[in-house]
C-alpha positions as CSV (number, residue, x, y, z in Angstrom):
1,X,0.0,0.0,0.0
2,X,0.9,3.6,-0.8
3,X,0.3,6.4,2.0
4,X,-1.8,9.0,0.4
5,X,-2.7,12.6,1.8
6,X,-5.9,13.7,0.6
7,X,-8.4,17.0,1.6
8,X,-11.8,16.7,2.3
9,X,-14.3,19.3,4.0
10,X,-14.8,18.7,7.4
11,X,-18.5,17.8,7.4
12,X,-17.6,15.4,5.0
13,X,-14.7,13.7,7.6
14,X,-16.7,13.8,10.2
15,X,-19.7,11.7,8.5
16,X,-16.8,9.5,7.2
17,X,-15.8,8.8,10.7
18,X,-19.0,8.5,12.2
19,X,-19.5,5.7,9.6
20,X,-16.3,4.3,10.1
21,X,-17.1,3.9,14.2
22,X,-20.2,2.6,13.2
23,X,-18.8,-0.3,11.3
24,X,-15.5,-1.0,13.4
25,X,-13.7,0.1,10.2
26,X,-10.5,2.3,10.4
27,X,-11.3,5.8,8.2
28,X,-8.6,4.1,5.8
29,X,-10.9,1.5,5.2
30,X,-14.0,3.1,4.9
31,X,-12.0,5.7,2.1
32,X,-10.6,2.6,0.1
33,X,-14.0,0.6,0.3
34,X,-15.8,3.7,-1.6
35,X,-13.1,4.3,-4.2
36,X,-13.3,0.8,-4.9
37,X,-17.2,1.2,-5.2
38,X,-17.3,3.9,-7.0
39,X,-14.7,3.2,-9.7
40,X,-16.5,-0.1,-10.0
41,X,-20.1,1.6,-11.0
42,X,-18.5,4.4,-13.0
43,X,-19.6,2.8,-16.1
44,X,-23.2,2.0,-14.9
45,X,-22.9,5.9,-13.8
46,X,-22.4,6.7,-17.6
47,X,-25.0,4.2,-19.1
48,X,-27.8,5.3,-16.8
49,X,-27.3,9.2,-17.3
50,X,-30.3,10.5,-19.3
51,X,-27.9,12.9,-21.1
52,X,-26.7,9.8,-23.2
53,X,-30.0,8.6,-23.5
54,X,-30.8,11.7,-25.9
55,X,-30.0,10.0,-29.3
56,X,-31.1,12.8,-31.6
57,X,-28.2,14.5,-32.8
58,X,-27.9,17.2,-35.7
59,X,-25.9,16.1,-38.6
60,X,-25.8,19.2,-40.9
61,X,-24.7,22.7,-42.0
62,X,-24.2,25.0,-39.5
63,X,-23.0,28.4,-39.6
64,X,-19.8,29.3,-38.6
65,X,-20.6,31.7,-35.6
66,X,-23.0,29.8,-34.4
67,X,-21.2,29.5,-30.6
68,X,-21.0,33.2,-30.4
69,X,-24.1,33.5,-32.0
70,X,-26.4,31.0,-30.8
71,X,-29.1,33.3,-29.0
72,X,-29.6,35.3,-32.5
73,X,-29.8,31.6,-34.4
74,X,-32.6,30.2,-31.5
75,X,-34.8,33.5,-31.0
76,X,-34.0,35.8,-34.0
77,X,-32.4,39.3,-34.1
78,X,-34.5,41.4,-31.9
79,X,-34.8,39.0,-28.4
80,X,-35.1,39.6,-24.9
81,X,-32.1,37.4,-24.4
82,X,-29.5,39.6,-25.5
């Protein structure tokens, strides 16, 4: 094993202890046990976000200044939202 020094907020290390008393588990292991966790379900993290449910992508022209222009594209010249 490889001694790493991390920062977390304090609310956060205190419910991390509180847990780790809970459990009889040193803080070490309560930190290793979710990293472990949560690399292992990154994937399904991807997979089940709705963002990459949205299949329906635009395959066509598009002008140029679109970025910088996006508001003028979406709600015309004369818009509230400029």
């Amino acid at each position: 094993m490889h001694r790493t020094t991390i920062m977390l907020p304090e609310d956060l290390k205190l419910q991390a202890v509180e847990y780790a008393r809970e459990c009889g588990l040193s803080l070490g292991e309560v930190i290793r046990e979710s990293l472990e966790n949560w690399l292992k379900n990154r994937s399904q993290r991807l997979v089940s976000d709705p963002l990459f449910h949205n299949v329906s992508v635009y395959d066509g022209p598009v002008p140029e200044d679109y970025s910088i222009n996006h508001d003028k594209y979406l709600y015309g010249e004369e818009s509230d939202f400029h």
